[in-house]
C-alpha positions in Angstrom: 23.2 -28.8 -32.5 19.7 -28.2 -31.7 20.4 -27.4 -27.8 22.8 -24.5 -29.3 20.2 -23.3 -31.6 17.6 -23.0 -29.1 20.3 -21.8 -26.3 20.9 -19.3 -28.6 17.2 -18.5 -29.0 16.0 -17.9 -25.8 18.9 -15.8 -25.1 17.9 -13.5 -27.8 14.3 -13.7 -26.8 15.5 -13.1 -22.9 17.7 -10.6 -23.6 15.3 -7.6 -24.1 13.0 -8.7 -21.4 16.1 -8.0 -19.0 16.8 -4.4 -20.7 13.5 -3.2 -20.3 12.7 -0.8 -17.4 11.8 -2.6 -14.3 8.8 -1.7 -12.0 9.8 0.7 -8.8 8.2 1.0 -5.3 9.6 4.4 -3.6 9.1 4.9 0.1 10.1 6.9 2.7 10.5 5.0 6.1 11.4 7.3 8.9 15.0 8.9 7.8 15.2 6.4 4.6 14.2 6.5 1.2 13.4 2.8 0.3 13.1 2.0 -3.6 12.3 -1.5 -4.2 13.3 -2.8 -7.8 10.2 -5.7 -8.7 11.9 -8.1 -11.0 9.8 -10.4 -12.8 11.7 -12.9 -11.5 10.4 -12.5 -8.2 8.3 -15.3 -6.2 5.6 -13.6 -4.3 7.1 -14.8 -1.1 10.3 -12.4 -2.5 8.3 -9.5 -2.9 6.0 -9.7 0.2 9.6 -10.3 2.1 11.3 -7.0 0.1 8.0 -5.3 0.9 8.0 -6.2 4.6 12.0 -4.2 4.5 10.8 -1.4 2.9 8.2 -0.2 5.4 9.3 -1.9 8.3 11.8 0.1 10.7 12.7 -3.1 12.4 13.0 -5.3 9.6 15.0 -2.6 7.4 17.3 -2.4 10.8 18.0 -6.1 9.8 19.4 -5.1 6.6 20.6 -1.2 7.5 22.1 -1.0 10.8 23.5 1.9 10.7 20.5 4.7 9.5 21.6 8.1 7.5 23.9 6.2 4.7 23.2 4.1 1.7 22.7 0.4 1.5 21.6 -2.2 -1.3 20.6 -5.7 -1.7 21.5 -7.7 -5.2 20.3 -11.5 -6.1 20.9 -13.8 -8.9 17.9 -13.6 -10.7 18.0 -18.0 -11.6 18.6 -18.2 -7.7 16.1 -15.8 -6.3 16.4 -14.1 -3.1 14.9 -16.7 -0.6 14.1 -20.6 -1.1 12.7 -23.0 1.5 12.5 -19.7 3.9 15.8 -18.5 4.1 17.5 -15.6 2.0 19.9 -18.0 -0.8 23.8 -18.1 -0.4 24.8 -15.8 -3.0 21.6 -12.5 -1.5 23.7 -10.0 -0.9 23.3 -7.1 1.8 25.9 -4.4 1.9 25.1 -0.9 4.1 27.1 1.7 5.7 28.4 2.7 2.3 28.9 6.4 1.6 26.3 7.2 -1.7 24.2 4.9 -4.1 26.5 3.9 -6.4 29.2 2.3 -3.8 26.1 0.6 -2.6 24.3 -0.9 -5.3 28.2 -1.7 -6.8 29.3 -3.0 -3.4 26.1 -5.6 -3.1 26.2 -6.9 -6.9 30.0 -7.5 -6.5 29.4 -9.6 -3.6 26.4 -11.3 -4.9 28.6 -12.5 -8.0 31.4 -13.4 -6.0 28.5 -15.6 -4.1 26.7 -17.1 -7.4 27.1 -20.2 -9.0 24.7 -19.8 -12.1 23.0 -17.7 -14.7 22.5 -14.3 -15.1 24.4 -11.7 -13.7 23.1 -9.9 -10.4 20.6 -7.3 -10.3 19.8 -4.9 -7.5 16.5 -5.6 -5.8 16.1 -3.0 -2.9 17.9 0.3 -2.5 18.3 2.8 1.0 19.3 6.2 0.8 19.0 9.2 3.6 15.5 10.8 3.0 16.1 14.4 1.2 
């Protein structure tokens, strides 16, 4: 009974942390627009590596192929983006997608078809045409 009682407190305390507003870094890298989205749950290693894409023409190639449409990547925030070096199973990439919103719902459907636990996936790193 006690595990339920404190389940059910952390999830209360937790629960507003994740609905606040979440720190934004906007760039533009040559014909992109770059927004990166800094969880808290971010290691250092994540940000450095989601900094690196965003103002990086070869490393945002890695991730956008195809330059001019819109592209997003989504993690499970209790699996992170990359562990012992290498982006984690359920980090999902999705580009070549038509406008923001087919993007950002694109990558967080296929990072929770990917994850095995916690919280639902968030959208870490956005790309759109620079206007």
């Amino acid at each position: 009974m006690n595990r339920l009682v404190l389940s059910a407190a952390l999830a209360l305390f937790s629960a507003p942390v994740l609905a606040q507003s979440v720190p934004t870094e906007v760039q533009r890298l040559g014909p992109a627009q770059v927004t990166l989205h800094l969880h808290p749950f971010l290691t250092p290693e994540e940000q450095a590596t989601l900094r690196l894409v965003a103002s990086n023409e070869q490393a945002l190639a890695l991730f956008v192929p195809r330059p001019g449409r819109h592209a997003a990547i989504a993690v499970a925030p209790d699996e992170g983006f990359i562990r012992a070096g290498q982006p984690v199973a359920s980090a999902t990439a999705m580009s070549d997608l038509p406008d923001a919103e087919a993007a950002r719902a694109a990558a967080l459907q296929g990072c929770e078809g990917a994850r095995k636990q916690g919280a639902a996936c968030v959208v870490v790193l956005e790309v759109a045409p620079f206007r």
